[in-house]
Backbone as CSV, one residue per row, in Angstrom:
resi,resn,N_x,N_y,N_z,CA_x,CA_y,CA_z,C_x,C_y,C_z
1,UNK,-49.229,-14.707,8.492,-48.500,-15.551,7.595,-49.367,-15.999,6.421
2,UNK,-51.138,-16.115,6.534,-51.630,-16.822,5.535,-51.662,-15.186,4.296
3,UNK,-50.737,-14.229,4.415,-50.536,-13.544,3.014,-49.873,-13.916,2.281
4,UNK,-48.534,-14.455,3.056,-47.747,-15.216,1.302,-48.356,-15.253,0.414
5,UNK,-47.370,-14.692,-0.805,-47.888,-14.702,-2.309,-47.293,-16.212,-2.543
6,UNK,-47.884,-16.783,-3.436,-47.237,-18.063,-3.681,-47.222,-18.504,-5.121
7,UNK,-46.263,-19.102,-5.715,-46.635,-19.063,-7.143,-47.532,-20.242,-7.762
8,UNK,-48.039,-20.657,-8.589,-48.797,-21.744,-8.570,-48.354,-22.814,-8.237
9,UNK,-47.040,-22.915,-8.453,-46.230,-24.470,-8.187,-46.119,-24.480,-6.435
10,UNK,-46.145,-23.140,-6.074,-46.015,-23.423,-4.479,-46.861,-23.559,-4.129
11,UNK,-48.136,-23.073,-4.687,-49.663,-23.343,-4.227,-50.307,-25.086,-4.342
12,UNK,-49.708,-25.282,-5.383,-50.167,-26.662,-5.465,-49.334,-27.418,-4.224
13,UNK,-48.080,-27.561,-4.169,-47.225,-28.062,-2.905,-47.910,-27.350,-1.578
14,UNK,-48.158,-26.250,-1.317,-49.085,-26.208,-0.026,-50.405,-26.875,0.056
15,UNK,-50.939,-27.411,-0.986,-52.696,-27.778,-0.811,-52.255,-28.956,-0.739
16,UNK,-50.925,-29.546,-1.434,-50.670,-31.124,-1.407,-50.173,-31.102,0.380
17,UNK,-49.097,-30.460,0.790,-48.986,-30.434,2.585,-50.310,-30.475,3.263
18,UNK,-51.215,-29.269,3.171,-52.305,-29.145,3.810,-53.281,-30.274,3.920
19,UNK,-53.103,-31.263,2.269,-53.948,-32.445,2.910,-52.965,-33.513,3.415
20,UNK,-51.946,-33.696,3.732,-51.121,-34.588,4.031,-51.269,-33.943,6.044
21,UNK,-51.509,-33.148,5.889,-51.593,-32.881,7.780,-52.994,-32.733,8.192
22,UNK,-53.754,-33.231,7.279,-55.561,-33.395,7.708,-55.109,-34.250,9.103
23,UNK,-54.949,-35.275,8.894,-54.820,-36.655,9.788,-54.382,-36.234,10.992
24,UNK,-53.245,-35.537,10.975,-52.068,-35.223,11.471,-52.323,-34.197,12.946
25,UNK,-52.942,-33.402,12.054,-53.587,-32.146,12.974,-54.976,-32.723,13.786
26,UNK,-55.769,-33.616,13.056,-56.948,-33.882,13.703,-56.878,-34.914,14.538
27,UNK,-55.537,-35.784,14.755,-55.546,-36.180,15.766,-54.657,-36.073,16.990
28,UNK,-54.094,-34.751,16.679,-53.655,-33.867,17.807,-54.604,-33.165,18.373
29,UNK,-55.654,-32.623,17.485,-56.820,-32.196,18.522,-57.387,-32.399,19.582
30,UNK,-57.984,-34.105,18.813,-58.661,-35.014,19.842,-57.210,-35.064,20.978
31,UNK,-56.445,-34.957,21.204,-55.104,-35.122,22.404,-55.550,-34.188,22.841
32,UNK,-55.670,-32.759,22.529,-55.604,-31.789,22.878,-56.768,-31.415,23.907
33,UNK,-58.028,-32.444,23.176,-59.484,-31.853,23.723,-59.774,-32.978,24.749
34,UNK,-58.793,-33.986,25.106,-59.100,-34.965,25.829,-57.895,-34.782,26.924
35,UNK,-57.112,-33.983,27.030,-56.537,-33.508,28.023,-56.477,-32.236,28.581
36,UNK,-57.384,-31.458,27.770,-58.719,-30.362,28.636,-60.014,-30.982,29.258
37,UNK,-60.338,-32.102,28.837,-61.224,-32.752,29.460,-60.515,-33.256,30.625
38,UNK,-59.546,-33.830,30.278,-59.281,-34.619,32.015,-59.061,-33.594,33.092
39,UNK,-58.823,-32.374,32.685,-58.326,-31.273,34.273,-59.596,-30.348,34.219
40,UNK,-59.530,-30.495,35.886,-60.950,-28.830,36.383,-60.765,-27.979,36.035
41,UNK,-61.118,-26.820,36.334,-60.434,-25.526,36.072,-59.535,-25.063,36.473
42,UNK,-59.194,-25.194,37.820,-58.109,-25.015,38.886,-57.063,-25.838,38.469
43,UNK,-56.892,-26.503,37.245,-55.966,-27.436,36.520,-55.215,-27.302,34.811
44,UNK,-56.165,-26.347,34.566,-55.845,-25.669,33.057,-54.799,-24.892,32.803
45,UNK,-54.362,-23.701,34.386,-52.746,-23.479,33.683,-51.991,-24.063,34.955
46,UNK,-50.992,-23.467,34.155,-49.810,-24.251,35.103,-48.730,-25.319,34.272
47,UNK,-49.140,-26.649,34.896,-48.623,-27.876,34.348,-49.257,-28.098,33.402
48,UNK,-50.364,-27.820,33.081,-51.407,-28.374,32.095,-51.110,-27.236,30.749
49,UNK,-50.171,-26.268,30.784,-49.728,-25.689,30.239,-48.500,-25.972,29.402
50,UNK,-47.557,-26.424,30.099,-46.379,-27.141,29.432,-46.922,-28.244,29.026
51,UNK,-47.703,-29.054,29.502,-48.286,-30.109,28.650,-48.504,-29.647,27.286
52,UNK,-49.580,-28.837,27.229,-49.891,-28.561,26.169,-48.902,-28.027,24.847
53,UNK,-47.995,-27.190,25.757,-46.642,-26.643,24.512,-46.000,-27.751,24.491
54,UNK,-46.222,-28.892,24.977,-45.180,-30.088,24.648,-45.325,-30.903,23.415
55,UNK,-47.054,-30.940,23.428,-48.337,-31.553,22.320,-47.703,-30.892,20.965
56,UNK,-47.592,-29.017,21.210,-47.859,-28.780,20.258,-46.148,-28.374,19.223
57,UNK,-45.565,-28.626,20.284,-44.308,-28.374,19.941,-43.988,-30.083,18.910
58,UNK,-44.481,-31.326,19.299,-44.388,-32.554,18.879,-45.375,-32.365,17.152
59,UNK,-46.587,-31.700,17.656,-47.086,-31.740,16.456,-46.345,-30.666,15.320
60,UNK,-45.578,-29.766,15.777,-44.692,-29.142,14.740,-43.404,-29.853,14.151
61,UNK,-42.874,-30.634,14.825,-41.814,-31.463,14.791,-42.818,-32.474,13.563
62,UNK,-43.442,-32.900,13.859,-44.078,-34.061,13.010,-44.423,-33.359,11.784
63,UNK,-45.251,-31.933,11.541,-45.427,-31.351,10.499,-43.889,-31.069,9.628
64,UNK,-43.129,-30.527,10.379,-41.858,-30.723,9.809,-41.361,-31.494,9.103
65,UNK,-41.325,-32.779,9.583,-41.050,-33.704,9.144,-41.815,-35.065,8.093
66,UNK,-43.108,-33.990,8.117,-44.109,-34.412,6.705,-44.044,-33.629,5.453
67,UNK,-42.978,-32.442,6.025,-42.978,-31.541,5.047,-41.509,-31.831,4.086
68,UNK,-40.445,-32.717,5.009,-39.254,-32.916,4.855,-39.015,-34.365,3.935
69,UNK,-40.386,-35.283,4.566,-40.261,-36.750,3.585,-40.771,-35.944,2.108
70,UNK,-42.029,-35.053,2.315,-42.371,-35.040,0.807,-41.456,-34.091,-0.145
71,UNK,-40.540,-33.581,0.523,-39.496,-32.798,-0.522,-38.789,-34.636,-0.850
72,UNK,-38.367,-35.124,-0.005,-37.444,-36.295,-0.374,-37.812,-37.126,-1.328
73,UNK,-39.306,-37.498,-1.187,-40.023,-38.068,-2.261,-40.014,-37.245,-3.681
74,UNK,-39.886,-36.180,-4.109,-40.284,-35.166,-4.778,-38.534,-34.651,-5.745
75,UNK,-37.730,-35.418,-4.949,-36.125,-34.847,-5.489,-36.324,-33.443,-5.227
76,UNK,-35.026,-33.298,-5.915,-34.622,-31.740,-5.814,-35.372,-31.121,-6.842
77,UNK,-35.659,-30.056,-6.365,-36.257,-28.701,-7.222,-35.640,-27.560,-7.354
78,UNK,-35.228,-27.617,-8.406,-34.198,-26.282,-9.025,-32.738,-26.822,-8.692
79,UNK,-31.940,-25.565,-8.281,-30.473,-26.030,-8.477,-30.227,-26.525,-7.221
80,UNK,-29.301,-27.633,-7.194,-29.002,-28.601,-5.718,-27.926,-27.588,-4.458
């Protein structure tokens, strides 16, 4: 996916997203790396698996929806 051609106006709106999910992403990590810390090994798949697609399924929902306020903030672009 990181081939998209993008035109400058979309490039600038992706670098403006990309720093708007610094925060976003880095403290889904720390979730991420502190609930590989809490399980042994004999604990990593399984349940500790859907955990994890649960994390990351929430952190897409949230990117979504950082991507959805800043169109709102931003009005419409081009024809409605």
């Amino acid at each position: 996916m990181d081939t998209l051609t993008l035109t400058p106006e979309q490039e600038q709106r992706a670098d403006e997203l990309y720093q708007r999910f610094q925060d976003l992403f880095c403290e889904e990590a720390k979730r991420v790396a502190r609930l590989f810390a809490s399980k042994s090994d004999d604990q990593l798949l399984g349940k500790t698996e859907f955990e994890l697609r649960d994390r990351v399924h929430e952190l897409a929902a949230r990117s979504l929806q950082t991507a959805l306020d800043e169109r709102k903030k931003g009005g419409t672009r081009g024809r409605p």
